[in-house]
C-alpha positions in Angstrom: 54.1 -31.0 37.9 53.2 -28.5 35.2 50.6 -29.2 33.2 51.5 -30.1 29.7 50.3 -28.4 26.4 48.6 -30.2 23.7 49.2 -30.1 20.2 47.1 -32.6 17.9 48.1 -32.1 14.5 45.8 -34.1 11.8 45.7 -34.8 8.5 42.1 -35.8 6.1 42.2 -39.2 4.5 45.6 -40.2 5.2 46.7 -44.0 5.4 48.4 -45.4 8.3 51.0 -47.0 6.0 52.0 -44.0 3.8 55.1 -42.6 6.1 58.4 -42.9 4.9 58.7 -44.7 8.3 56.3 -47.1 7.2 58.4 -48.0 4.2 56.2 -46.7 1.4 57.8 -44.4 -1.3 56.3 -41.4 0.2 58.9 -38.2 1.5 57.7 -37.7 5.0 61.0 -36.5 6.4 59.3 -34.3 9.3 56.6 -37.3 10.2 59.7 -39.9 10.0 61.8 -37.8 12.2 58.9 -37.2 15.1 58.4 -41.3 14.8 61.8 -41.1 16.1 61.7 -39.1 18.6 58.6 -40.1 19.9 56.2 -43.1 19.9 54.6 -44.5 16.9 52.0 -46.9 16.6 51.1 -49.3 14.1 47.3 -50.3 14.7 45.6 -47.3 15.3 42.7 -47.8 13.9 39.7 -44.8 13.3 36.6 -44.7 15.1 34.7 -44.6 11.9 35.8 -44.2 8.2 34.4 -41.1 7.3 35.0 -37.6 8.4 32.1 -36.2 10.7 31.2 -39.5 12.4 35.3 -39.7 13.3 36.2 -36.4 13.9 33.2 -36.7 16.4 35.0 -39.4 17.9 38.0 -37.8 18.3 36.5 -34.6 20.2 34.2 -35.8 22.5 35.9 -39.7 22.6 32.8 -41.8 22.4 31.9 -44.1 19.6 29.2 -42.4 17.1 26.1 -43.8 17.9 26.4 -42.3 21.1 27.5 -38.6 20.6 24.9 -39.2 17.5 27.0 -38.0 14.4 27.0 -41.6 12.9 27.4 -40.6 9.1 28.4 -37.4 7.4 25.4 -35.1 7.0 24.6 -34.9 10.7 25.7 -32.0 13.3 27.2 -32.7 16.3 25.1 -31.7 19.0 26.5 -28.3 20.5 26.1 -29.0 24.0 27.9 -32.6 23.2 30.6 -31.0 21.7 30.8 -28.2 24.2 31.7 -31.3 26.5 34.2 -32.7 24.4 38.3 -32.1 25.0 38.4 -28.7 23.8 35.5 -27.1 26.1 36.7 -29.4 29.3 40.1 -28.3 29.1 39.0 -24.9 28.9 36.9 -25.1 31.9 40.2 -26.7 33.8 42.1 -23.3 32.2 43.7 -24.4 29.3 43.5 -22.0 26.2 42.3 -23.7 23.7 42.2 -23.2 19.7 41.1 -25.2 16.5 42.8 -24.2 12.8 41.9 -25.9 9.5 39.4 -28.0 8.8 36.6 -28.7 12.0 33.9 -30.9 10.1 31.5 -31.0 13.0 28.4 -29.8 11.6 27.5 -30.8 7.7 28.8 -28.2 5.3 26.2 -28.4 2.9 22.9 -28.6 5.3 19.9 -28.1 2.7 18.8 -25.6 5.0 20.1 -23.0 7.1 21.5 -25.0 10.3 22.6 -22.1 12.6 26.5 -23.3 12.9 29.5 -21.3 11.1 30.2 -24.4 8.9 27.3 -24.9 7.0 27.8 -22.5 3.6 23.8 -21.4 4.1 24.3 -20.0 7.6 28.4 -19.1 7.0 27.1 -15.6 5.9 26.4 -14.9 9.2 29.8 -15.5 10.6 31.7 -12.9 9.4 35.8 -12.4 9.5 36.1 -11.1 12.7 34.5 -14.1 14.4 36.9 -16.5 15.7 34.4 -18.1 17.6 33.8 -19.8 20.6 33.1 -22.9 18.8 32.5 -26.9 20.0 34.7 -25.8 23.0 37.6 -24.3 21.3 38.2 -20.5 22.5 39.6 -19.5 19.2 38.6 -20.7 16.2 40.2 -20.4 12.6 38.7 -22.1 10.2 37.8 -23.1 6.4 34.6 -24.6 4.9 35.1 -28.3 4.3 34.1 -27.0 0.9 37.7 -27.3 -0.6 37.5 -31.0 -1.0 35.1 -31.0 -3.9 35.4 -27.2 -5.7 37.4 -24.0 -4.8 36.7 -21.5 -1.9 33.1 -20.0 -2.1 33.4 -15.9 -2.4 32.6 -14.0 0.6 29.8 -13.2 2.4 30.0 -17.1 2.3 32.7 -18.9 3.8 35.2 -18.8 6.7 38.5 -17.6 7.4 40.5 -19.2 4.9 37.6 -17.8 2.4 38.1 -14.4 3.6 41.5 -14.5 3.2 41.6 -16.2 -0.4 39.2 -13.7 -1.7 40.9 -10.7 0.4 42.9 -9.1 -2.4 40.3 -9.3 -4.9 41.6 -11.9 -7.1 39.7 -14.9 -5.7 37.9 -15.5 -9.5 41.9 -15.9 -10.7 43.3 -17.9 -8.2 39.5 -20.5 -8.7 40.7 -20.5 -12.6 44.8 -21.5 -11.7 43.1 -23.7 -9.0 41.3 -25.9 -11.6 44.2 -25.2 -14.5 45.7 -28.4 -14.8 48.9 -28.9 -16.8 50.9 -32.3 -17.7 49.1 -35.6 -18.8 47.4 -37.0 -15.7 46.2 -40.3 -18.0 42.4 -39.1 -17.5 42.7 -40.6 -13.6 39.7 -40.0 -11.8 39.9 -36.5 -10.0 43.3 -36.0 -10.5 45.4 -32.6 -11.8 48.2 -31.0 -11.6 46.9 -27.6 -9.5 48.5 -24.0 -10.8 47.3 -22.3 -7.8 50.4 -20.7 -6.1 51.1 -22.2 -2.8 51.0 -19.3 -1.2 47.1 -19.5 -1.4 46.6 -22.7 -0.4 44.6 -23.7 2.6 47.7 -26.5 3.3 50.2 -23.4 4.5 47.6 -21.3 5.2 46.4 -23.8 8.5 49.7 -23.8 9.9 50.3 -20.4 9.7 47.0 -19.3 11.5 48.0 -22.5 13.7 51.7 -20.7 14.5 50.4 -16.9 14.8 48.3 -18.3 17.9 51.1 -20.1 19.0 53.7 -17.2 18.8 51.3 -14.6 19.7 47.7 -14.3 20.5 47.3 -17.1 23.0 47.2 -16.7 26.4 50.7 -17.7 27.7 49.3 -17.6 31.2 47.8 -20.4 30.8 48.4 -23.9 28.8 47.2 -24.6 25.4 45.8 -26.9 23.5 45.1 -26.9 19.6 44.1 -28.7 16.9 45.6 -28.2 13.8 43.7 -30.0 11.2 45.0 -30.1 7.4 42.2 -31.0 4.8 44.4 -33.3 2.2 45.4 -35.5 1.2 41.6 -35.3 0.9 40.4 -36.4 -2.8 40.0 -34.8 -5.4 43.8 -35.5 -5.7 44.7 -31.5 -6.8 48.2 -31.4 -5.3 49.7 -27.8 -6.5 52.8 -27.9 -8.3 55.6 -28.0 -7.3 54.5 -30.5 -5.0 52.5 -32.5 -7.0 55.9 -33.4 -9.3 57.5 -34.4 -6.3 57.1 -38.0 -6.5 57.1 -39.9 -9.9 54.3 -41.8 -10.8 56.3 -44.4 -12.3 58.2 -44.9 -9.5 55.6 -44.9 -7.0 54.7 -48.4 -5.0 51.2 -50.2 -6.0 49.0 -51.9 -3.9 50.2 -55.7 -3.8 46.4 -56.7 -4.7 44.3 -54.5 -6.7 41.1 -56.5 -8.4 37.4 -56.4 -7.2 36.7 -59.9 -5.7 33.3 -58.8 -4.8 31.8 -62.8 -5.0 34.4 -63.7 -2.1 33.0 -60.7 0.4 30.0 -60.4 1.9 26.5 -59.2 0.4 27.0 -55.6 1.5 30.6 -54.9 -0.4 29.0 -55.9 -3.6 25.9 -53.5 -2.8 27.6 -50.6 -1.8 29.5 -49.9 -5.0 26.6 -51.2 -7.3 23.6 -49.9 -5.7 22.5 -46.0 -6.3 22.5 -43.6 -3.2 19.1 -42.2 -2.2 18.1 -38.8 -1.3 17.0 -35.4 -3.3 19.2 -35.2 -6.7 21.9 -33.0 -5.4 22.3 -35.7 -2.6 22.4 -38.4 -5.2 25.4 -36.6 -8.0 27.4 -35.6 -4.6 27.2 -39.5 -3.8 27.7 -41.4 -7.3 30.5 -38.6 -9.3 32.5 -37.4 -6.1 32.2 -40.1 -3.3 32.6 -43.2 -5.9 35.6 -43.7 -8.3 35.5 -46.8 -10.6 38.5 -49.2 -10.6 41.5 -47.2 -12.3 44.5 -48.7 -15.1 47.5 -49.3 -13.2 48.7 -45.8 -14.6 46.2 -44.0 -13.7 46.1 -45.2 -10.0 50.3 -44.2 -10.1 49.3 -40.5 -10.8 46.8 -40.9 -8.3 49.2 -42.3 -5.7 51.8 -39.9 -6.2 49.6 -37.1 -6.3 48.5 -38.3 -2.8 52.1 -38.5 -1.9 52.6 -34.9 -2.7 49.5 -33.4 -1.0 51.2 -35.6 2.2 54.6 -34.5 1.7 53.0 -30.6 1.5 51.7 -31.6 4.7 54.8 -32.9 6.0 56.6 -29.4 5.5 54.4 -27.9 7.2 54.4 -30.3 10.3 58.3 -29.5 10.1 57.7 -25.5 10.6 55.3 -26.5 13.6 57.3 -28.3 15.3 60.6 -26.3 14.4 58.8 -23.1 15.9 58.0 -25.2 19.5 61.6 -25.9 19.6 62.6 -22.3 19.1 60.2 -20.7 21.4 61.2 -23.5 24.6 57.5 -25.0 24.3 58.6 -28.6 23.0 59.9 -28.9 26.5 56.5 -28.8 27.7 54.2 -29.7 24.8 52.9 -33.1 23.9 52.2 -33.6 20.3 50.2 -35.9 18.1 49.6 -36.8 14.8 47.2 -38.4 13.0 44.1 -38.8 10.6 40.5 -39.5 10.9 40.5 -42.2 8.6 42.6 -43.7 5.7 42.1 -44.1 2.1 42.0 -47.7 0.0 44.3 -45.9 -2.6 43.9 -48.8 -4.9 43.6 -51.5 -2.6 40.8 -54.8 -3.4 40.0 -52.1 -6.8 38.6 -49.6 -4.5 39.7 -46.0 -3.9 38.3 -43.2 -1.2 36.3 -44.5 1.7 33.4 -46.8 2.6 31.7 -49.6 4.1 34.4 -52.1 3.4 36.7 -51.5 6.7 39.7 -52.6 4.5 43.5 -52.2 6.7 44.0 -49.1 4.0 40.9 -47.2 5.3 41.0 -48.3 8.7 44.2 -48.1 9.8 45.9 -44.4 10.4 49.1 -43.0 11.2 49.5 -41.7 14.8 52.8 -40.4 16.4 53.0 -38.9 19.4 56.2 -37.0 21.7 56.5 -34.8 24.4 57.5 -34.7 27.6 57.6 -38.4 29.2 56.7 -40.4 25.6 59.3 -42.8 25.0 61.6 -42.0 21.9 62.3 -44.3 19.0 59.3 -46.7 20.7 57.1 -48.6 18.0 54.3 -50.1 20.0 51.9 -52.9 18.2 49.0 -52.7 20.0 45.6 -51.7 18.7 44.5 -48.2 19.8 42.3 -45.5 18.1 42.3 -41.8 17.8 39.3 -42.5 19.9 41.6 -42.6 22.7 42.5 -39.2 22.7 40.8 -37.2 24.4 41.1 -40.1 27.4 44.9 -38.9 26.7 44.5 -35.6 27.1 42.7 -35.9 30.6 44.9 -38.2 31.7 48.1 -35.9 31.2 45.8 -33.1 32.8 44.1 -34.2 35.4 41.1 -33.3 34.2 37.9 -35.5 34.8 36.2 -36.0 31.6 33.0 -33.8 30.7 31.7 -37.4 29.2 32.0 -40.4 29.3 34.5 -42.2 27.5 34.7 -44.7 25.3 38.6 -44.4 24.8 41.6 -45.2 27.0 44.6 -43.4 27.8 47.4 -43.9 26.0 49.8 -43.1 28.7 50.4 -46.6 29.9 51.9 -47.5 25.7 53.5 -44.2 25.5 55.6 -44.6 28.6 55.8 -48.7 28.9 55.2 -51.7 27.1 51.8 -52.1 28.3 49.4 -54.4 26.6 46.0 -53.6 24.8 42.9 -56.1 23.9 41.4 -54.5 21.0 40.2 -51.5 19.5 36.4 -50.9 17.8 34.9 -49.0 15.0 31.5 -48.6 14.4 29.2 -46.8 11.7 25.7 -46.2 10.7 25.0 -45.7 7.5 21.7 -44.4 6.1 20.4 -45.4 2.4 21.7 -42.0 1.6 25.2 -43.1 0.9 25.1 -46.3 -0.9 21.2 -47.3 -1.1 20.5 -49.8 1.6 21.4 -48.9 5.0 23.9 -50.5 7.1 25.5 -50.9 10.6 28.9 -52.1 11.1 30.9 -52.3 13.7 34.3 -53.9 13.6 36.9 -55.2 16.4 40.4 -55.1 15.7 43.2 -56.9 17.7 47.0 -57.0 17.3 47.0 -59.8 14.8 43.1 -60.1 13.9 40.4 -58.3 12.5 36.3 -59.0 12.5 33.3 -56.7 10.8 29.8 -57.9 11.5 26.9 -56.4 9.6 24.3 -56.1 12.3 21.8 -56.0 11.1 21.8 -59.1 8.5 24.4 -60.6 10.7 27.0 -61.2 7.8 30.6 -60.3 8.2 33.7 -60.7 7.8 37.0 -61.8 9.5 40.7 -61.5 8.6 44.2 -63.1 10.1 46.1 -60.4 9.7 49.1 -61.9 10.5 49.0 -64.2 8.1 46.7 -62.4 5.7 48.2 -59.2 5.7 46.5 -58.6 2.5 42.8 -59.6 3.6 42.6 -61.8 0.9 40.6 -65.4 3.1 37.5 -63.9 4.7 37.6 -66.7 7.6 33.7 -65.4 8.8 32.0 -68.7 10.0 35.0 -71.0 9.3 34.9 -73.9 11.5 38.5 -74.2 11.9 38.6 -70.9 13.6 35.8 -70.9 15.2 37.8 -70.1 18.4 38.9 -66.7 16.4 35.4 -65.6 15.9 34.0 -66.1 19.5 37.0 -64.1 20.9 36.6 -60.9 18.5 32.8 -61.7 19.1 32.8 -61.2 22.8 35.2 -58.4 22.3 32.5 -56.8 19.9 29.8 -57.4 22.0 32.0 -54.9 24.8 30.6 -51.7 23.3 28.2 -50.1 26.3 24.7 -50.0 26.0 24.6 -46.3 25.9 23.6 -45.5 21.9 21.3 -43.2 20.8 18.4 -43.3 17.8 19.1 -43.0 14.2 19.3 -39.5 13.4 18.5 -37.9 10.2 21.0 -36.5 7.9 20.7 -32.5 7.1 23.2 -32.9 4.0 25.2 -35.1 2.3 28.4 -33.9 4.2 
């Protein structure tokens, strides 16, 4: 049998419900048509709910506190990543390739870190390297500084920086790139972009993504890529015309939207109330960009449909991808996924962005998958993670893993009906982010859902099939006590094989 190619295709901070498919409002014809011709699953859950600690996961397949990263702020060990998918598969003699946004190593590292992603040491990368880098033989990439200002001017930055400053016009394109227009009802971190899509780092990932595909990899060999969008990322600065695409008055609202903070445990409460810690640069990163307060039904609307558009930008592009496989034959051979490495609340319990309340709307991510020998029109309930992946990938290789894994394949629910127990999330937070440090880890079955708070030992546990809406925290209820000592013993699965507390570098 011929080895198949990989194609992961990912998106930053997108929901698991916000699919056409899904039955939001959203206009995700290109997601909605791979869902069915493929597999789609709806409890894939992230590893962790923020973007190093996750995209960690996702490479090397183990939870975080083993491959270390287990917040933002702190680099993935080189020789750990070298052993992730990417550099196994490329060992084996795949060709293998990473476009977009990486997020391994912490892009603003106080300090000169050594890696092409940190903006300090990014001067000494210039355009011409394309790496090797965590494994992947050619390498494409943006600093994950677009997610909170424009694209740094060269000799900083990556390839996307290059190429946005390339013609000379970088400081125009940064003005129409913060030029709003329209009344966004002052929501948090929301406008109306002016920069031309044509300069966009949304396009711009899929076309690096499709030039390797049509002619600079090695078609002697398999592939396997990576292409990894940055939105729907906050701030929410869809470009027009995209961000008009969906009206905010039309768009659908969480069903419950208020702060019940007395009817969680201690650690919700502290972790939107107490201030981060760290150097001042640290702190303003941590209180003005990673916290928004509650929003006016209005304002979260233009939120949400701004959101909608940077996901239906996405969406075209996912349509050109996979239009240019089917044109060039490789679809035949070519299994495809995509994802997220972690959700957003988007209004849900009064919260928006990410943190340590593991909510459905943060945990939960879209992941669709096709190719060769993946069922079509299949929608399978079990719970899985993007932690899987990589388990995937050797699977469908051959390949013995480089580590070992924490994940499962997924071949037994793409090609049968086979059953799962659970999937797990974990996440160390130091008193960086929200002032007190935490660690989580969370256990999520097909119908049920339990967070315990090591170290205090509070939590939190939902009936999601009757609570949809996590609205009864059953934690210590004696009327399901039977509940709690399943997802307990399910909890207490996670091997024994975690690492010390590391220290963070940066904030992100």
């Amino acid at each position: 049998m011929t080895r198949p190619n990989f194609l992961i295709i990912s998106a930053d901070q997108h929901r698991g419900d916000c699919l056409g498919v899904e039955g939001r409002k959203v206009r995700t014809p290109n997601l909605d048509r791979m869902a069915r011709d493929g597999t789609r699953f709806t409890a894939a859950i992230c590893p962790s709910p923020v973007c190093q600690p996750a995209r960690a996961s996702i490479l090397t397949g183990q939870l975080c506190r083993t491959h270390g990263v287990h917040d933002n702020g702190i680099d993935l060990d080189a020789d750990t990543g070298d052993m992730g998918f990417a550099g196994t598969l490329a060992r084996a003699g795949y060709d293998t390739g990473i476009f977009g946004k990486a997020h391994f190593s912490s892009y603003d590292a106080r300090d000169p870190s050594g890696r092409p992603e940190s903006v300090l040491s990014s001067v000494d990368f210039g355009p011409e390297w394309t790496g090797p880098y965590m494994g992947f033989d050619q390498v494409e990439l943006m600093l994950s500084g677009p997610t909170n200002h424009p694209p740094l001017a060269p000799p900083q930055g990556l390839h996307y920086e290059h190429f946005f400053y390339a013609d000379g016009h970088g400081a125009e394109k940064t003005r129409l790139y913060h030029e709003g227009r329209g009344d966004t009802k002052n929501a948090a971190q929301t406008w109306h972009s002016q920069l031309p899509t044509n300069w966009h780092y949304t396009p711009w990932t899929a076309d690096r993504a499709m030039d390797w595909l049509r002619r600079t990899r090695d078609t002697d060999r398999p592939f396997c890529a990576w292409v990894s969008f940055v939105d729907p990322h906050h701030p929410f600065d869809c470009p027009e015309p995209w961000s008009r695409l969906h009206d905010p008055a039309e768009v659908d609202l969480p069903a419950h939207r208020t702060r019940d903070l007395d009817k969680r445990p201690w650690w919700h409460r502290a972790a939107i109330e107490n201030s981060p810690k760290g150097d001042a640069a640290e702190v303003a990163v941590r209180s003005n960009y990673s916290r928004i307060e509650p929003q006016t039904d209005d304002q979260l609307r233009e939120i949400i449909a701004n959101t909608y558009g940077q996901i239906a930008f996405i969406d075209e592009q996912v349509g050109r991808i996979l239009t240019l496989l089917e044109e060039t034959g490789l679809a035949e051979n070519t299994i495809v996924i995509y994802t997220s490495d972690h959700g957003d609340w988007l209004g849900d319990h009064g919260h928006i962005l990410k943190g340590p309340m593991p909510y459905e709307g943060l945990l939960r991510v879209p992941f669709l998958a096709k190719g060769p020998g993946v069922r079509a029109g299949a929608v399978v309930g079990e719970p899985v993670s993007t932690l899987d992946i990589a388990a995937t990938l050797y699977d469908y290789a051959g390949v013995t893993p480089g580590l070992p894994q924490h994940g499962q394949s997924l071949r037994p629910q793409l090609e049968s009906d086979a059953a799962r127990d659970f999937a797990m999330m974990e996440w160390e937070l130091l008193p960086n982010r929200v002032g007190v440090a935490l660690s989580l880890r969370t256990v999520r079955t097909k119908d049920a859902k339990l967070t315990v708070e090591l170290r205090s030992g509070a939590g939190e546990m939902y009936d999601l099939a009757a609570d949809p809406h996590e609205l009864t925290n059953l934690f210590d209820h004696p009327d399901h006590a039977d509940m709690q000592e399943a997802l307990t013993a399910y909890l207490h699965t996670r091997p024994s094989d975690i690492g010390p507390n590391r220290t963070a570098v940066g904030p992100g």
